[in-house]
Structures are given as structure tokens and as C-alpha cells.
N, C-alpha and C positions, 0 to 999 in steps of 0.2 A: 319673337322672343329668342333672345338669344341662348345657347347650349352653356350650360353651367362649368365652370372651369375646374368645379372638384371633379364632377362626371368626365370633363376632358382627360382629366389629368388618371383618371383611374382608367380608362379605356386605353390609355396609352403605355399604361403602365401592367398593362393582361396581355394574354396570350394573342388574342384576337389582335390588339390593339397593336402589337409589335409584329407582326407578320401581313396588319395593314397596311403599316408605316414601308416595311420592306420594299409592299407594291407599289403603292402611289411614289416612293421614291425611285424604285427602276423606271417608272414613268416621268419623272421628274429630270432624271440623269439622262433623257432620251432629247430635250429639248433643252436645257440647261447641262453641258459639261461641269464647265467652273466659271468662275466672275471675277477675275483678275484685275486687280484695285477697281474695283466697283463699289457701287453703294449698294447695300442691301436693304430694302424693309419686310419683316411680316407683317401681315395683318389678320387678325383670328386668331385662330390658335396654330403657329407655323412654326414654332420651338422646335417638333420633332423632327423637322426638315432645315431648319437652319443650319443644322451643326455641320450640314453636309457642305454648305458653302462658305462655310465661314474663314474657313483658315487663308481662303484665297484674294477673299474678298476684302476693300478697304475699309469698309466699317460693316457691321452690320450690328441688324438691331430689331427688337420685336413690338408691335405696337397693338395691345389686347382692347376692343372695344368696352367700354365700362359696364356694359347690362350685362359682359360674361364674367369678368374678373381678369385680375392675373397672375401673374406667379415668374417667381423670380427666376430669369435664362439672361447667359448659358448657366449651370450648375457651376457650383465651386470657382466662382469669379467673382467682379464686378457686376452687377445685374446691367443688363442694356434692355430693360422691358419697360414702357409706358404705356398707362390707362388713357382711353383718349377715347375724342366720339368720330366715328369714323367719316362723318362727312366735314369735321371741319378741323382737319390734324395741324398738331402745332409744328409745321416744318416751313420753311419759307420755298417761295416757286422755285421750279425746273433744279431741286436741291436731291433728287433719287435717281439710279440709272437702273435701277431695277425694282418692281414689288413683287412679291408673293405674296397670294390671297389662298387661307386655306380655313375652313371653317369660318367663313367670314359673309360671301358676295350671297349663301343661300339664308343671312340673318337679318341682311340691312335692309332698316327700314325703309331706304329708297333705294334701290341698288342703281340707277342715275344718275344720282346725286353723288354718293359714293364714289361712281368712278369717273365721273367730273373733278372730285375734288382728288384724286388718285392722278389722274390727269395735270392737274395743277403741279401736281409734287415733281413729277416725271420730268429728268431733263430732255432736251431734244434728242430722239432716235430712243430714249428710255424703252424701256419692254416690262409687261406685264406677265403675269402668270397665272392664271386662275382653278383651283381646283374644287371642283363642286357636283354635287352628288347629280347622277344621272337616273331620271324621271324615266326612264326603261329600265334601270338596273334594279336587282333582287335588295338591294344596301337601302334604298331609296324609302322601300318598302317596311323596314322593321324599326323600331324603335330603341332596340336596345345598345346602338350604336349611335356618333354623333352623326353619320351619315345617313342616318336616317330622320332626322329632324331638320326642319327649316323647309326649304322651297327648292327643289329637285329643278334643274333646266335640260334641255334638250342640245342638242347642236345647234338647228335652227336659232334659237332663242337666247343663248349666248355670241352666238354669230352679231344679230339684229343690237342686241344691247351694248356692245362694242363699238360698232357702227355707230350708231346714236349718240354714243360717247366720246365719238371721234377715235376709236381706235382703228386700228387695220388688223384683224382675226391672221394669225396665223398657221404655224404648227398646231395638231393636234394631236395626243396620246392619251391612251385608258389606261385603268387601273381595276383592282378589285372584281375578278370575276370567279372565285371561289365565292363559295354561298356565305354567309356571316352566320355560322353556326361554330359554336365552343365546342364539336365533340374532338373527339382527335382523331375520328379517322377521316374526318374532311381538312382537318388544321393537315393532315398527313400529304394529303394529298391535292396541297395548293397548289404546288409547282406546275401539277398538272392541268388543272383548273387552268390559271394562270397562260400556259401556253397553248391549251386549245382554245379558248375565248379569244383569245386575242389574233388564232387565224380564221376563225369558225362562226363566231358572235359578237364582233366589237361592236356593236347599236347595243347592245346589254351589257356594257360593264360596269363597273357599282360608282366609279365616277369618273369624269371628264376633265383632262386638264386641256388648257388651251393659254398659249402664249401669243399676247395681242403686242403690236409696237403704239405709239402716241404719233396720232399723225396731228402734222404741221399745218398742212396746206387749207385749211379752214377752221377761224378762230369759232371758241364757243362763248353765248352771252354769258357776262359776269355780270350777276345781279350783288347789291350789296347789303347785307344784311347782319343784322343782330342775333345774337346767338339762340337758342330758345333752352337752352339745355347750362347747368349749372351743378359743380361736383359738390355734392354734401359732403365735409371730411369727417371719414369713419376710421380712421386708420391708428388715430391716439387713442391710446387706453383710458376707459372713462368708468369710474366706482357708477355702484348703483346706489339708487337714491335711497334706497330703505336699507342698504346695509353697510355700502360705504365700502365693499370689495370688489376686486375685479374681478370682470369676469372670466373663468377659466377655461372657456370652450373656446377659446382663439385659437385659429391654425395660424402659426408664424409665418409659414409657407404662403400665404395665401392672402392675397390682398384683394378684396370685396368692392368692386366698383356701384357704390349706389348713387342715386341722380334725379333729380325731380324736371319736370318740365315746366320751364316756364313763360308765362303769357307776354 
């Protein structure tokens, strides 16, 4: 099940949530500089990291799987955000030179499949990004964060899942080794945290990024198939049947991806 994109949006928008972003992006800037006329995608929730590549890069654009929701990015623009299922995205092949996956590879229902079809999008020499919570780290373990929810991987086992996916694993960098506690005098003393973990205890950081390329040199089978999944539109405002008003709990902000499966 995927992390709910109001809980996204409010973790990101706390104290916690912005001195995480801090991390995982000095981690980010460690493997990625900048992307100079490049294509950009996110996929998950990767809004809070886009902005950082964006002004260099030649398009870029966020792509929220539909079980999470989405929400309109960059702010005070054009929205460049689309609801999509993430093994069968509407882009045509080798049309991305870059993805970033963030709150995403620890939700999907096959994560294989997924990065088969990520693979597809990827033009030749494309590069991958993947940031996902680490199954040694303290983040992995709490719930009151989105790092803490979904399916935590190891090094090993995002290694092997690349591989399988035809990618080639690259760079590695961690993130998150202050503990995920609200008080302030651990928020205080992240910097700290922060720098002794990462010469002291990186097998324990709260997550793992890792930057794969698309390799060439052996095709994967394309089987061909029928979709199974189908979007219900929720999005027009619809009166209720007994009273003929609308309804007033709508977040404008906030666009609700529901979807049924079908046979």
C-alpha cells in the first residue's frame, strides 16, 4: 500500500520532514551535480527534490503513482505533475535521460515490473536514481515517518534487483542518520549525527540512494499485454443524491487517485 500524499505532504512540510529533505538531498548532490538540458522524471513523491534540478534541466516533471495521490508541483506555476500506474507510464520508449525514484521502488506492487517499465522510458546510457529506506536503519523501523513504511532493501538486494532489471548498480550514497525523533535537541544536533554516521556507521543510515545506468548489451522479453487497472474519475465535483449540494471537505490542493482492478 502505497503512503498517502496528505501524510507526504505534511511530513514534508514539519520540522522533521525538512531537515530530512536537507539530508537525502546532500546525498543526492553527492551523485547527481546538475542535469543540463536533460529530461527529468520523478516518480513517488520526489517534488521535494526536483526543485533542485530543475532550473538546469530540460524539462522536468513529476509522475505520482495513483494508490498515493498527487498534488500540484512545481508551486506557483504550471503544474507539471501526472497520476499514472507505475508499471505502465504514458511516455513513449528511450523518451527520459534521467528518473528519480523517491517514495516509490519500497510501494510497488512488483518492483520488476516497475523497473522494466522505467527501463523502457530510459534513453540509451539514461541513469537511474533510487532512494529507499534501509532495512538496517533506525527510519526503517518507526512509523511515524514515510520512511518508515513500505519495504525497507539492503545493498545486497537493490544490487540483485537492478541487475535482473538489466541495470548496471553504480554510485552509492546514505542519508539519514540522526534518529527520527521531533525533540529539538536531537533536531539540534543532526549535523552531528549526520557526520559521524557517515564515517562511523554507513550499513545504518535511515536510507540508501544508489544510481544505476540502463544497460544495452542484453534485450529484456516484452510480453504484451492488456492493462488490468482502470482510473475512476473523481476529480468533478458531483452534488449528493439526498441533498443536491456539494461537497465541502474537498482539498483543492489535492488530487485523490482512486482505481479499481480489473479482470
Amino acid at each position: 500500500m502505497h503512503a498517502d500524499i496528505v501524510d507526504l505532504r505534511q511530513f514534508y512540510h514539519s520540522r522533521l520532514g525538512l531537515l530530512a529533505e536537507q539530508s537525502v538531498a546532500m546525498a543526492l548532490s553527492s551523485i547527481w551535480a546538475n542535469l543540463p538540458g536533460e529530461r527529468l522524471m520523478g516518480l513517488g513523491y520526489a517534488a521535494p527534490y526536483l526543485d533542485r534540478f530543475r532550473p538546469d534541466a530540460e524539462r522536468t516533471f513529476a509522475f505520482m503513482p495513483a494508490g498515493q495521490g498527487a498534488v500540484n508541483w512545481p508551486t506557483g506555476g504550471p503544474s507539471s505533475t501526472a497520476l499514472v500506474f507505475d508499471e505502465e507510464l504514458p511516455l513513449p520508449d528511450a523518451s527520459l535521460d534521467r528518473v528519480l525514484m523517491v517514495h516509490s521502488l519500497e510501494f510497488a506492487e512488483n518492483p520488476r515490473e516497475t523497473l522494466k517499465e522505467l527501463w523502457r522510458v530510459l534513453a540509451p546510457g539514461g541513469r537511474l536514481v533510487i532512494v529507499a529506506p534501509n532495512r538496517r536503519g533506525v527510519w526503517a523501523r518507526f512509523e511515524h515517518t514515510p520512511f518508515g513504511a513500505g519495504r525497507p532493501y539492503s545493498r545486497g538486494q537493490l544490487v540483485r534487483l537492478l541487475r535482473e532489471s538489466n541495470f548496471t548498480p553504480g554510485a552509492f550514497a546514505e542519508a539519514l542518520f540522526f534518529p527520527p525523533s521531533k525533540r529539538a535537541v536531537v533536531m539540534r544536533m543532526r549535523g552531528v549525527f549526520e557526520r559521524i554516521g557517515r564515517r562511523m556507521w554507513p550499513v545504518f543510515s535511515g536510507v540508501i540512494v544508489v544510481e544505476a545506468q540502463k544497460r544495452l548489451y542484453q534485450g529484456l522479453p516484452v510480453a504484451q499485454r492488456a492493462s488490468r487497472r482502470v482510473f475512476v474519475p473523481v476529480l468533478s465535483p458531483q452534488t449528493s443524491r439526498a441533498s443536491g449540494v456539494l461537497p465541502h471537505s474537498l482539498d483543492k490542493t489535492v488530487a485523490r487517485g482512486y482505481f479499481r482492478l480489473m479482470s
